[in-house]
Residue, then its C-alpha position, 0 to 999 in steps of 0.5 A: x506531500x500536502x499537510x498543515x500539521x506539525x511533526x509528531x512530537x518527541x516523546x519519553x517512556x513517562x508519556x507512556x501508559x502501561x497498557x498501550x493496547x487498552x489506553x489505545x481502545x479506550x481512546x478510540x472509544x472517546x473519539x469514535x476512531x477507527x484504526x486502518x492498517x496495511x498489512x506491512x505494518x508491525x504485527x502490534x499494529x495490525x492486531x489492534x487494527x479494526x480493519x486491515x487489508x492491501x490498498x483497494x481494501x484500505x480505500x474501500x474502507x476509508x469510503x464507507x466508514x462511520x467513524x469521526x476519526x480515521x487512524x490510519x496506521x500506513x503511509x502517507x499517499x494512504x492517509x491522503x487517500x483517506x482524506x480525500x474520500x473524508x474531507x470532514x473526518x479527522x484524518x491521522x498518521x502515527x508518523x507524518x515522515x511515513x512515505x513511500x519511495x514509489x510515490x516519492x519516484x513520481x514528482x509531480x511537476x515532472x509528471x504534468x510535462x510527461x502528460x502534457x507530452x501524451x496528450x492523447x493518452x488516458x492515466x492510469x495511476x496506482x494508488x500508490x502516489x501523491x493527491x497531486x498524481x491522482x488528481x492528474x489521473x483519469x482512474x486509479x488502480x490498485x494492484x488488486x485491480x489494475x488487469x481488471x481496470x485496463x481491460x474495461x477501457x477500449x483497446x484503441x485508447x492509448x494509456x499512460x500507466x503510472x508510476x510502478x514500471x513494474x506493475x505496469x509491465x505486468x499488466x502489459x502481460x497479463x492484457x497484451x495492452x501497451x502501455x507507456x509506463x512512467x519508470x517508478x519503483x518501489x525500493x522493497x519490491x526491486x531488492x529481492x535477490x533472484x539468486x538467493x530466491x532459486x538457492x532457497x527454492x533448491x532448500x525448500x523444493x515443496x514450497x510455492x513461490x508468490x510474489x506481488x507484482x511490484x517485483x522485478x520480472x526476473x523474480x516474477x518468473x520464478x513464481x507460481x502465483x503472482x498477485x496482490x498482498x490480499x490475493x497472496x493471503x487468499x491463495x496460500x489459504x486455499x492452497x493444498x501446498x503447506x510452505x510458501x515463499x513470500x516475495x513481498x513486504x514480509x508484514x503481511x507473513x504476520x497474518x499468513x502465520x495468525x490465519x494459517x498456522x499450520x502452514x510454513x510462511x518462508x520471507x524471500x530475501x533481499x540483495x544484501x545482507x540487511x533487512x531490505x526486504x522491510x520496508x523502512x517507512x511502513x516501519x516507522x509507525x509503531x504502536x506508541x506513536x499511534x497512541x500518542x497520535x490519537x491522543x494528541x489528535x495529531x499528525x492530521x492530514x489535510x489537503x487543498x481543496x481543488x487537488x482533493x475534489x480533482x483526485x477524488x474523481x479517480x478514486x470514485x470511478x476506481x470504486x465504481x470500475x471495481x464493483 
């Protein structure tokens, strides 16, 4: 994890206004800021996010943008790719210890001795993993995009897939690709309870199971659709079905419920009896520490250069792969 910031700082209620929400656009105003959320962010959050989406959403955003400063409300493999697309931009994150377990799963000194092993092969990375992955990819890929980027590389090409197993295995079935798969995980997605999944589908008998592919297969062949956080909003939209069990990050039920009210949004639940379903990094950005973020101008992201020119390359032919 690349940074030279400090830490976000403590803080007291007193260092609060009383509206956060309009302290926090009058700031963005000042700093000509825009604020990224990921749909697993707190509902707060996402409704005074400018742009919210799943991470080719985020990507194609952070690409574009007009704005000086980038809020990105994620977390950090997020902000980084935000960085790497905007080395001139003021790029921050409400919580700098905002990680991720999948990216954590991929080391990279680890992973330069598994390619070093492979040398034939090209990497396909999901762009949930460090700059220092990315920047020893050949492409990068979203959930959104990962059947669609393998299938566009020629068959005889080996391929290293990287660093969710889970994906990866996916996108072996949906290709008939093989692929060799790093064995990474994210902790959210591995703790969904199939048991407790078919006890709730004998509940709710009427109700579309949809999952991400980030799930372990035994879940995945309980489902009736299986797609990325944006396909699943896209399909419970379009469906006729009015109930649906959600077998991903339950943040995102929050903009399933805003864009279809009249639709039932039933979370599917962890292994034990805990909110493992959440995830804890995601939930560590909150709406004050965004506030005092923006003004502080702080936790801000940056990058070595040489590991942010090499991992651009990947993102960039992501984006082209996937126009």
């Amino acid at each position: 994890m690349f940074t030279t910031a400090r830490p976000a700082r403590e803080f007291h209620v007193a260092d609060l206004p009383n509206d956060l929400f309009e302290s926090i656009e009058t700031l963005k105003r000042e700093l000509n800021a825009v604020i990224i959320a990921h749909y697993y962010q707190d509902p707060d959050i996402q409704d005074i996010a400018d742009y919210i989406g799943d991470s080719l959403g985020l990507s194609r955003q952070a690409a574009e943008t007009n704005a000086d400063v980038i809020v990105f409300a994620g977390v950090h493999f997020m902000a980084e790719t935000a960085k790497i697309l905007n080395p001139d931009k003021l790029v921050i994150l409400p919580d700098l210890e905002a990680g991720c377990s999948l990216a954590d799963s991929c080391p990279p000194e680890a992973f330069a001795e598994f390619k070093a092993a492979n040398p034939d092969h090209l990497v396909v990375s999901y762009i949930n993993c460090s700059a220092a992955i990315k920047a020893m990819s050949d492409i990068i890929c979203t959930s959104s995009n990962a059947v669609d980027i393998v299938n566009q590389i020629p068959r005889e090409q080996p391929i290293i897939f990287a660093p969710d197993r889970n994906l990866g295995r996916y996108v072996m079935e949906q290709t008939g690709r093989e692929l060799l798969l790093w064995e990474g995980s994210c902790i959210v997605h591995e703790n969904f309870s199939e048991k407790k999944l078919v006890q709730l589908q004998i509940e709710h008998p009427e109700a579309d199971i949809i999952a991400h592919p980030e799930c372990e297969p035994p879940l995945l062949r309980h489902a009736d659709f299986i797609g990325s956080t944006t396909a699943l909003l896209k399909y419970a939209r379009s469906s006729e079905k009015n109930s649906f069990i959600v077998a991903t990050e339950p943040g995102i039920i929050h903009q399933m419920e805003k864009s279809m009210p009249g639709k039932t949004f039933i979370a599917a639940p962890p292994t034990g009896n805990c909110a493992c379903n959440e995830c804890p990094h995601m939930r560590l950005n909150t709406l004050e520490k965004l506030y005092l973020a923006m003004k502080n101008r702080e936790p801000e992201i940056n990058l070595p250069e040489d590991i942010r020119i090499a991992a651009l390359k990947p993102i960039q032919r992501m984006l082209e792969m996937s126009r």
